[in-house]
Phi, psi and omega in degrees: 000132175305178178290334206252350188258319173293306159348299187290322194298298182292320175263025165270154187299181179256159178068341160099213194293355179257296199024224171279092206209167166180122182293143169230180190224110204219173195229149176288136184282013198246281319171316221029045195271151193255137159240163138203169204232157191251132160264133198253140188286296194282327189258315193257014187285154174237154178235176190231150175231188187266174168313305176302334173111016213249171186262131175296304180187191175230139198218162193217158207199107144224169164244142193225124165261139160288192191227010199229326177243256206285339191036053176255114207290145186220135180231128251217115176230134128283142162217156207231141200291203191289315181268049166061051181248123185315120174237004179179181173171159201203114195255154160228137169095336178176182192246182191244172192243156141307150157306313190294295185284355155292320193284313225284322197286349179302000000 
C-alpha cells in the first residue's frame, strides 16, 4: 500500500457508514411519517462532567424534521454512560420505533 493511500486509510471513517454509529428510529406523533437518524458515537455526543473532571455521561440532542408530510419538529434527547453506552431517552413530538417498524412503514 502507498504512503498516500495508508494517509487516506487512517483518516477515513472506520467501518463505512455504520462505524461508530446508532441508529435511531421514530414516527412523528402529527402526521406519522417515520424517520430516522445516525448518532455518530464519536463526534456527536457532548459530556458532562463531575467536580473531579472525570465524564459522568454523555448526552445528544437532535431535532428531526420529516420531508414529506407535516415538517413537525420531533426533538430526540439520549444519554449514554462514560462508556458511550445508551442509558435513557426522551421524545417530544412523535415516539421512537423499532427498525422493523420503520423498514415495514416505507
Amino acid at each position: 500500500m502507498s504512503f498516500l493511500k495508508k494517509i487516506a486509510s487512517a483518516l477515513s471513517p472506520k467501518g463505512g457508514e455504520e462505524g461508530e454509529g446508532l441508529w435511531v428510529y421514530v414516527r412523528c406523533g402529527k402526521c406519522g411519517e417515520t424517520i430516522k437518524t445516525r448518532i455518530d458515537l464519536s463526534h456527536d455526543l457532548t459530556p458532562n462532567y463531575s467536580d473531579e473532571g472525570r465524564v459522568t455521561e454523555y448526552v445528544v440532542r437532535k431535532v428531526l424534521i420529516g420531508s414529506q408530510r407535516c415538517f413537525e419538529r420531533i426533538e430526540v434527547e439520549l444519554t449514554f454512560d462514560p462508556q458511550r453506552r445508551p442509558i435513557s431517552r426522551e421524545i417530544t413530538g412523535g415516539q421512537f420505533i423499532s427498525k422493523e417498524d420503520y423498514e415495514g412503514a416505507e
